[in-house]
C-alpha positions as CSV (number, residue, x, y, z in Angstrom):
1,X,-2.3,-27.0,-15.4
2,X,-3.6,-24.5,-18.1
3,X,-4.0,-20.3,-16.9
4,X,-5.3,-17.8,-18.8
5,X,-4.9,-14.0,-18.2
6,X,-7.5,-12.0,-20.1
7,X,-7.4,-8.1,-19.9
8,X,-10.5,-6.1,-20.0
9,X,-9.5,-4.9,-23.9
10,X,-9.6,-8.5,-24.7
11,X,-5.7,-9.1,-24.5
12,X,-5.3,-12.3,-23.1
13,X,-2.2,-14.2,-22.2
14,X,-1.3,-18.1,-21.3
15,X,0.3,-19.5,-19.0
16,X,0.7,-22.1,-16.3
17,X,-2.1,-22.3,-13.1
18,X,0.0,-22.3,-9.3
19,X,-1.4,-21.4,-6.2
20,X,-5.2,-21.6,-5.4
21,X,-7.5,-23.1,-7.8
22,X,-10.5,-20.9,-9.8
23,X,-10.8,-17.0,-11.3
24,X,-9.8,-14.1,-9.2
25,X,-10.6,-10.6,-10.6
26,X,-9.2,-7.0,-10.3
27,X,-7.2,-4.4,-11.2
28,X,-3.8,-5.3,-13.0
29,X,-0.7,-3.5,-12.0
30,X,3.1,-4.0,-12.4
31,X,5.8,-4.0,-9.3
32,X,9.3,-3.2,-10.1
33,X,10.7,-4.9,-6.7
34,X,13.1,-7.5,-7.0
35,X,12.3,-8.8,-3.6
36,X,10.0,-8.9,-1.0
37,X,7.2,-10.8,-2.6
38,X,5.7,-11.9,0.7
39,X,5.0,-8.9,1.8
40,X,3.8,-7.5,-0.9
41,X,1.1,-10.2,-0.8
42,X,-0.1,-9.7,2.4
43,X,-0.1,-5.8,1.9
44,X,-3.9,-4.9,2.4
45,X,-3.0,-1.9,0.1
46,X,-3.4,-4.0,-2.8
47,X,-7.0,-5.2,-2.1
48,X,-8.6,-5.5,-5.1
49,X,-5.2,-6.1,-7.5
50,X,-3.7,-8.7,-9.3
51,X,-0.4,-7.8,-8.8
52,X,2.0,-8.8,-11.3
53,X,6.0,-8.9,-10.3
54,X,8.5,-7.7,-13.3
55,X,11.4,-9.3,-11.9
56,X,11.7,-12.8,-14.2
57,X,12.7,-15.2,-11.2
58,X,10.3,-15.3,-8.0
59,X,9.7,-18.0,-5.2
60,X,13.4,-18.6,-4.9
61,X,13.8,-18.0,-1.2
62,X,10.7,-19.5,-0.2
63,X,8.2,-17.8,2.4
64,X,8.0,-17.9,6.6
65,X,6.1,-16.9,9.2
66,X,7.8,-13.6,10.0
67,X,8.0,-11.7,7.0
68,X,4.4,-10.2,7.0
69,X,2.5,-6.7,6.6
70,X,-0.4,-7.8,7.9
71,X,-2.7,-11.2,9.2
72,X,-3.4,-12.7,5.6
73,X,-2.9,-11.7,1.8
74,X,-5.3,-9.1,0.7
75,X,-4.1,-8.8,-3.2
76,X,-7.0,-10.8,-5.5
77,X,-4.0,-12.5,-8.0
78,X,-0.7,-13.2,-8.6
79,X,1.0,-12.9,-11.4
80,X,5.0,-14.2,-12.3
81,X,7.1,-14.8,-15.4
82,X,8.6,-17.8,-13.6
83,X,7.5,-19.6,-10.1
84,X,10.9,-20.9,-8.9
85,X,11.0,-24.8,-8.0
86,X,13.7,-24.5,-5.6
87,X,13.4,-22.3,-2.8
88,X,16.9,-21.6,-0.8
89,X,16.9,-20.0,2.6
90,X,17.5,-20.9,6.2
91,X,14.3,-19.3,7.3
92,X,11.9,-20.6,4.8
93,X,9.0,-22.5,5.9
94,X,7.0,-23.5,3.0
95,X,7.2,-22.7,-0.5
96,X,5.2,-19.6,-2.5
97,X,2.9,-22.3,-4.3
98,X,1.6,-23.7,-0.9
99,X,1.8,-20.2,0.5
100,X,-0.8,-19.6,-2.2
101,X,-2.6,-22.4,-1.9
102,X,-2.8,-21.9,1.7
103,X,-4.3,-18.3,1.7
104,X,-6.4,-18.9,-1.3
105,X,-4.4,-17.0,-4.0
106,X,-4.9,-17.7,-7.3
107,X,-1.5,-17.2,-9.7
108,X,-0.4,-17.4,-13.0
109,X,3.2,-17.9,-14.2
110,X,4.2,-18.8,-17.5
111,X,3.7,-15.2,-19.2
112,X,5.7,-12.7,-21.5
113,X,5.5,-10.0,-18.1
114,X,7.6,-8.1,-20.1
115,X,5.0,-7.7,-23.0
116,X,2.4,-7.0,-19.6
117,X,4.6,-4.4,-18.5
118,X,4.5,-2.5,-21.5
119,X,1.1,-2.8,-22.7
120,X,-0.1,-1.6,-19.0
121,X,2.4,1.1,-19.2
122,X,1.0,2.3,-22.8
123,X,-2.4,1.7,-22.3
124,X,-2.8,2.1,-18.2
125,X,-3.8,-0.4,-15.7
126,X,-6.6,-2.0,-16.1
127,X,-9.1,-5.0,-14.6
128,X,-8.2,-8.5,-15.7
129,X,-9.2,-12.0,-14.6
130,X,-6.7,-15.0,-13.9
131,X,-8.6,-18.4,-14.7
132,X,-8.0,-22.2,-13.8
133,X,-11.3,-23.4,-15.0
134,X,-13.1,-20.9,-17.2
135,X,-10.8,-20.6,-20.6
136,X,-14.5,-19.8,-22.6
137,X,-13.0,-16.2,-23.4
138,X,-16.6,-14.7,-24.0
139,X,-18.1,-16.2,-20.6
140,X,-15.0,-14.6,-18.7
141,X,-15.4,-11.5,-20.5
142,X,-19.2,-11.2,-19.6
143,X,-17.6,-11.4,-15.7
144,X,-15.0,-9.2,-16.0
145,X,-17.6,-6.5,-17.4
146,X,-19.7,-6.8,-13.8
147,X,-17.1,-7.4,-11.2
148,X,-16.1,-4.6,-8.9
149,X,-13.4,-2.0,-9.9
150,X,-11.6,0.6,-8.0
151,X,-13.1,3.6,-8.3
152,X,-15.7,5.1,-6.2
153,X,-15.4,1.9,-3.8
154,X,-14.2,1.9,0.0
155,X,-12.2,-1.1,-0.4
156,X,-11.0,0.7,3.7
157,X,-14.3,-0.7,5.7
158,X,-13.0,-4.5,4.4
159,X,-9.3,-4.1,5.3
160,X,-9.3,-2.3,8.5
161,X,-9.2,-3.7,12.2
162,X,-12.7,-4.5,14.0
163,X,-11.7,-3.6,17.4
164,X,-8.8,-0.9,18.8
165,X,-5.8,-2.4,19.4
166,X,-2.1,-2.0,21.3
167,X,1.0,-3.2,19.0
168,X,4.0,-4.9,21.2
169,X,7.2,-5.3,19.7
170,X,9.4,-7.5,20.6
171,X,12.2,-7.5,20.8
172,X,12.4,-3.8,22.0
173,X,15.8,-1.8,22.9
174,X,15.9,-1.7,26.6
175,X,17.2,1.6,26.2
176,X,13.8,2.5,24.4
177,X,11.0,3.8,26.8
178,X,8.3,4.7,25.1
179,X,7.9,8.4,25.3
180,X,4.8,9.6,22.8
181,X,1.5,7.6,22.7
182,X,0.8,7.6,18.9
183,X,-3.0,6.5,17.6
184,X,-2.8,4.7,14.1
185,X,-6.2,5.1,12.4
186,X,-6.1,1.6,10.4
187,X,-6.9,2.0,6.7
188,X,-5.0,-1.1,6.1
189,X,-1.7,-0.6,7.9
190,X,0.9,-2.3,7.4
191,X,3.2,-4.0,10.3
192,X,6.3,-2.2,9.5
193,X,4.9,1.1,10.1
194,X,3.8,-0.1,13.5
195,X,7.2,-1.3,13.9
196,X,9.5,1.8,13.3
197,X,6.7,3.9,15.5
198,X,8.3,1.4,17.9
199,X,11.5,1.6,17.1
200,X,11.6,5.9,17.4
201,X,9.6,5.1,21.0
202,X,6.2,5.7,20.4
203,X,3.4,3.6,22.1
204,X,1.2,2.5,19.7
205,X,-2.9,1.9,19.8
206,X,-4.1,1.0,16.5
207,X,-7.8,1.9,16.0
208,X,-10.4,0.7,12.7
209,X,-10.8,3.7,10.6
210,X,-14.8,4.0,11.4
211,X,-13.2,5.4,14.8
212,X,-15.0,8.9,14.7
213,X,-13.0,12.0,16.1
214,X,-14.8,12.3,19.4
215,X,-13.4,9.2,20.5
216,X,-9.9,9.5,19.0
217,X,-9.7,12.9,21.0
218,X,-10.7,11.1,24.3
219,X,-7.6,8.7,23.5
220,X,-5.5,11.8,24.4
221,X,-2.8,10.8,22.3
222,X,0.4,12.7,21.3
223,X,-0.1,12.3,17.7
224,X,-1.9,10.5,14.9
225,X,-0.8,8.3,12.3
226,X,-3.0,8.1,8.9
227,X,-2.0,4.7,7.6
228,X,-1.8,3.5,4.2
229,X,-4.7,1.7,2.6
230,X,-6.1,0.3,-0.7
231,X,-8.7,1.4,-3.7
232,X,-10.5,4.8,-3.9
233,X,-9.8,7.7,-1.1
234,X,-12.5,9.9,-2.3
235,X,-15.2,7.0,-1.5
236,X,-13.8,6.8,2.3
237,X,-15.5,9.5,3.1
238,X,-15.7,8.8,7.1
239,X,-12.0,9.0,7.2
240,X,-11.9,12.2,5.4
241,X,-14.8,13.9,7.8
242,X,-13.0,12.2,10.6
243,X,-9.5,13.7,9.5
244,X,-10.9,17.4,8.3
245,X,-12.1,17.1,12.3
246,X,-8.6,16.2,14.1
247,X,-6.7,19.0,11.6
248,X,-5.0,21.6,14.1
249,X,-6.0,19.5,17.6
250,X,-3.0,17.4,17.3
251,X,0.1,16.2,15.2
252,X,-0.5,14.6,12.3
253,X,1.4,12.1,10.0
254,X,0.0,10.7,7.0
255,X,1.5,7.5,4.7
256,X,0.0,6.7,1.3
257,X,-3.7,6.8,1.8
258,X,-3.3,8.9,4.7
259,X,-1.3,11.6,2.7
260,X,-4.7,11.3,0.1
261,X,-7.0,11.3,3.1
262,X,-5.1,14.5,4.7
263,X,-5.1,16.3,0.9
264,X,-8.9,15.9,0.8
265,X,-9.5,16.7,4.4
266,X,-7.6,20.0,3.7
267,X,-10.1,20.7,0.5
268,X,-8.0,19.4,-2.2
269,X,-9.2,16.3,-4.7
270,X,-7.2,13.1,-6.1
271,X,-6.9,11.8,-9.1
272,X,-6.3,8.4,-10.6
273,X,-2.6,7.5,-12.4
274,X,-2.3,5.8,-15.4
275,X,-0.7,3.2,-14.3
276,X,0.3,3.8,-10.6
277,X,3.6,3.6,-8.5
278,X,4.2,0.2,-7.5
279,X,8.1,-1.1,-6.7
280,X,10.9,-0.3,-4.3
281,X,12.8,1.9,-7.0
282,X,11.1,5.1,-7.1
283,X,13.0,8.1,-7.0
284,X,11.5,10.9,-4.3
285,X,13.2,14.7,-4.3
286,X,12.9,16.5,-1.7
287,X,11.9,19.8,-2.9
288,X,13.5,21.8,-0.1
289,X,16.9,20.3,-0.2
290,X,16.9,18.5,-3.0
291,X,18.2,15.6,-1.8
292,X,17.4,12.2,-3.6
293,X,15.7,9.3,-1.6
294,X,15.1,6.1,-3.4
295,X,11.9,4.8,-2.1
296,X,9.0,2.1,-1.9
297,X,5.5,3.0,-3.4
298,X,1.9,1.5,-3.8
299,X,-0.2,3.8,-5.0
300,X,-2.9,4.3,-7.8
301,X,-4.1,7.5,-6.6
302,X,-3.0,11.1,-6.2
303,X,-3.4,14.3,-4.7
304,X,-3.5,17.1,-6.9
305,X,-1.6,19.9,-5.5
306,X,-3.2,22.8,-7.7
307,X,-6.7,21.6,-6.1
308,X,-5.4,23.1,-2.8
309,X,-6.1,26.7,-2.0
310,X,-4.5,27.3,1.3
311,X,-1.2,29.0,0.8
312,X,0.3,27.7,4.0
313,X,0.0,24.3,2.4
314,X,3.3,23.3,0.4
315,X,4.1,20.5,-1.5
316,X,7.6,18.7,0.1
317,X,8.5,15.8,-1.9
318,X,8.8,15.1,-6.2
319,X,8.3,11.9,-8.2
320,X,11.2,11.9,-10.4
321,X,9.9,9.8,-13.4
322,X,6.9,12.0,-13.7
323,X,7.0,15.0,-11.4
324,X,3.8,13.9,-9.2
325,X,3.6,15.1,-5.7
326,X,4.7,13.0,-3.2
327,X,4.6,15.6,-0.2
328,X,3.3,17.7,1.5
329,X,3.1,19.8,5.0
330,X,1.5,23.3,6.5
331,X,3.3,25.8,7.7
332,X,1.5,26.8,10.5
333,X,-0.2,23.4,11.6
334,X,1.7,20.1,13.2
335,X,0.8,17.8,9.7
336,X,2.6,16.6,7.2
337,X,2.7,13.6,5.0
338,X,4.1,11.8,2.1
339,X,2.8,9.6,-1.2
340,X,5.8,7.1,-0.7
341,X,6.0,4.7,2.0
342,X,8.7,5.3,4.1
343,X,8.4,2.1,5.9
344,X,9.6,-0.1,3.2
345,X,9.1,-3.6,3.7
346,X,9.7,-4.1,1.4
347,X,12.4,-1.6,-0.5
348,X,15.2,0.7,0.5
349,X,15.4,2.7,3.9
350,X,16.1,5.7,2.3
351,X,12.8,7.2,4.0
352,X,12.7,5.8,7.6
353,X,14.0,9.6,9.0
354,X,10.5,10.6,8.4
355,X,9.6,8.8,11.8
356,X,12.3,10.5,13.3
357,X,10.4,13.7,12.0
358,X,7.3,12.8,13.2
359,X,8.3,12.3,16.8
360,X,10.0,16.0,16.9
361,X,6.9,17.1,15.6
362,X,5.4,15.3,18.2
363,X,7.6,17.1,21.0
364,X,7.4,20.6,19.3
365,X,3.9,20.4,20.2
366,X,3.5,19.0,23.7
C-alpha cells in the first residue's frame, strides 16, 4: 500500500504504508542506532516525532514484551529504509508491523533515508506528515501548516504519570538492600533509569511532574532524580519553579530534560539544535579528565552554558561532533547533571557510573 512523506519545505518522499493506517504529524529527526528500535518507540522523549532509523535493515529481530521504556509508544511516526519480513529471535513475540498496528503507529518504509538524513542534516529538522490515505499534496500541506510543533509546547503534562508511584524490580540482588530513597519527578521517564536506581540500591517513588515542591519535601527523600522528557523545556514552566525551589535542600540528579530543567532553574536559557542528538553513537568528553564515553542521546534542545552567571556552576561533559555542553555541576551544591542519557536502553554503557555518582552524592550529604 502506497506512503507518502512530505516535509514542511515541500520535499516529499514515497514509499510503502506498514503499521497503523492514516497521517501522523510532527517533527522529523534521524537516529543513528543500529538497534534497539523498540525502545526507542516507546520512549515518551520522542512525543511529538517521527522518528526516522538510518540503519538500512530494521524489524529483523522482531519485538516482545520486555524490552520497553515505558507503557505504550509515544513517538507520532515511523520511518525505515527497509521493514524486515523475517524476524529472528528466541524472545520475539510479534513482529514490528503488528507492533505498529497494535499501538496505533503509522510507518513508512520504502525511502532513500540516506537522501533524509542529509537533507535534515543540511537544512535542520523539521515537521513532516506520513500519509496512508491523503496523497493530495496541497490538502496535506494545508495540515502540516496548523498541526502542533515543538516549540513553546509542554508536550511534559501528556507524558508524565497521573498518580505517585513505587518501582519494583525484579529480579533484585539479594545482596542489594536498598539504602537511599530516591524521588523521580516523571517528565517522561524512562524504565531503565528506574532500573539502574535499582540496581545502585536506591528505593524508588516515581511522582508526575505537576508534583509541587512542598510535597516533594514532605517525601523526605535522599535525593531527586530530574528524568528525561520530550518537546520544549522552557514551556514546562512548573517543573522549572518546582526545581529552582528543591535547588540546595537536597541532592540533585538531572538526565536530558532534567539537565535543561536544572540549567533554567539555575537562571540559564536553552536553545534549539539544528538537527538534535538522536543515536547510541555520540561521543561525550569529560572535560575534567578527558576521558571519552561513547553514549546514547535524544535531545532537540540545549542549555546554553554562557547564559549562566553563577561562577560555581561548571560545565562537565563535551559533545565531540560539535562541542555542545553535555554537563554540568556546582561546586558548592549536591547537583549535577548531564545532556546524554546514561541509561542507555538503548546504546552503550559507557555512562551507567554516573548512578554510582549519584548515590555518593547522595551519602556525602546525609
Amino acid at each position: 500500500m502506497k506512503a507518502i512523506l512530505l516535509l514542511e519545505d515541500g520535499t516529499i518522499f514515497e514509499g510503502e504504508h506498514f503499521g497503523a493506517q492514516g497521517e501522523a504529524f510532527g517533527e522529523v529527526v534521524f537516529n543513528t542506532s543500529i538497534t534497539g528500535y523498540q525502545e526507542i518507540i516507546t520512549d515518551p522523549s520522542y512525543k511529538g516525532q517521527i522518528v526516522m532509523m538510518t540503519y538500512p535493515l530494521i524489524g529483523n529481530y522482531g519485538v516482545n514484551e520486555e524490552d520497553v521504556e515505558s507503557c505504550k509508544t509515544w513517538l507520532e511516526g515511523f520511518v525505515v529504509k527497509e521493514l524486515s519480513s523475517i524476524r529472528s529471535n528466541w524472545r520475539s513475540t510479534m513482529n514490528l508491523d503488528e507492533y505498529l498496528r497494535k499501538y496505533k503507529v503509522v510507518g513508512i518504509q520504502g525511502i532513500d533515508t540516506r537522501a533524509l538524513t542529509r537533507h535534515l542534516r543540511i537544512k535542520g529538522a523539521m515537521q513532516g506528515v506520513i500519509s496512508s490515505e491523503d496523497f493530495d499534496i496541497h490538502s496535506l500541506m494545508k495540515k502540516l501548516k496548523v498541526a502542533p510543533r515543538l516549540a513553546g509546547v509542554d508536550l511534559v503534562k501528556e507524558v508524565t504519570c497521573k498518580e505517585p508511584y513505587d518501582w519494583l524490580s525484579v529480579p533484585r540482588p539479594s545482596s542489594l538492600i536498598p539504602r537511599y530513597k530516591v524521588i523521580v519527578l516523571d517528565c517522561g521517564v524512562k524504565f531503565n533509569i528506574l532500573r539502574n536506581l535499582t540496581r545502585v540500591g536506591c528505593k524508588v517513588k516515581v511522582v508526575p511532574a505537576h508534583t509541587p515542591a512542598e510535597a516533594i519535601l514532605k517525601l523526605k527523600s535522599d535525593g531527586l532524580l530530574l528524568s528525561n522528557g520530550p518537546g520544549d523545556p522552557e514551556a514546562v514552566t512548573y517543573v522549572i519553579e518546582t526545581v529552582r525551589k528543591l535547588i540546595g535542600k537536597l541532592p540533585i540528579f538531572g538526565i536530558c530534560l532534567g539537565h535543561q530543567m536544572l540549567g533554567l532553574a539555575l537562571g540559564g536559557k536553552t536553545y534549539k539544535l539544528k538537527f538534535g542528538h538522536h543515536g547510541g553513537n555520540h561521543p561525550v568528553k569529560d572535560v575534567k579528565t578527558g576521558a571519552v564515553a561513547i553514549t546514547s542521546q535524544n535531545h532537540g534542545f540545549n542549555v546554553d552554558m554562557k547564559s549562566l552567571s553563577d561562577k560555581n556552576l561548571v560545565m562537565t561533559h563535551q559533545n565531540l561532533y560539535d562541542g555542545t555542553a553535555e554537563g554540568l555541576e556546582h561546586k558548592k551544591l549536591k547537583l549535577f547533571s548531564v545532556q546524554y542519557h546514561p541509561e542507555a536502553g538503548p546504546g552503550p554503557h559507557d555512562a551507567r557510573y554516573l548512578f554510582e555518582r549519584f548515590v555518593k552524592l547522595i551519602r556525602s550529604y546525609k
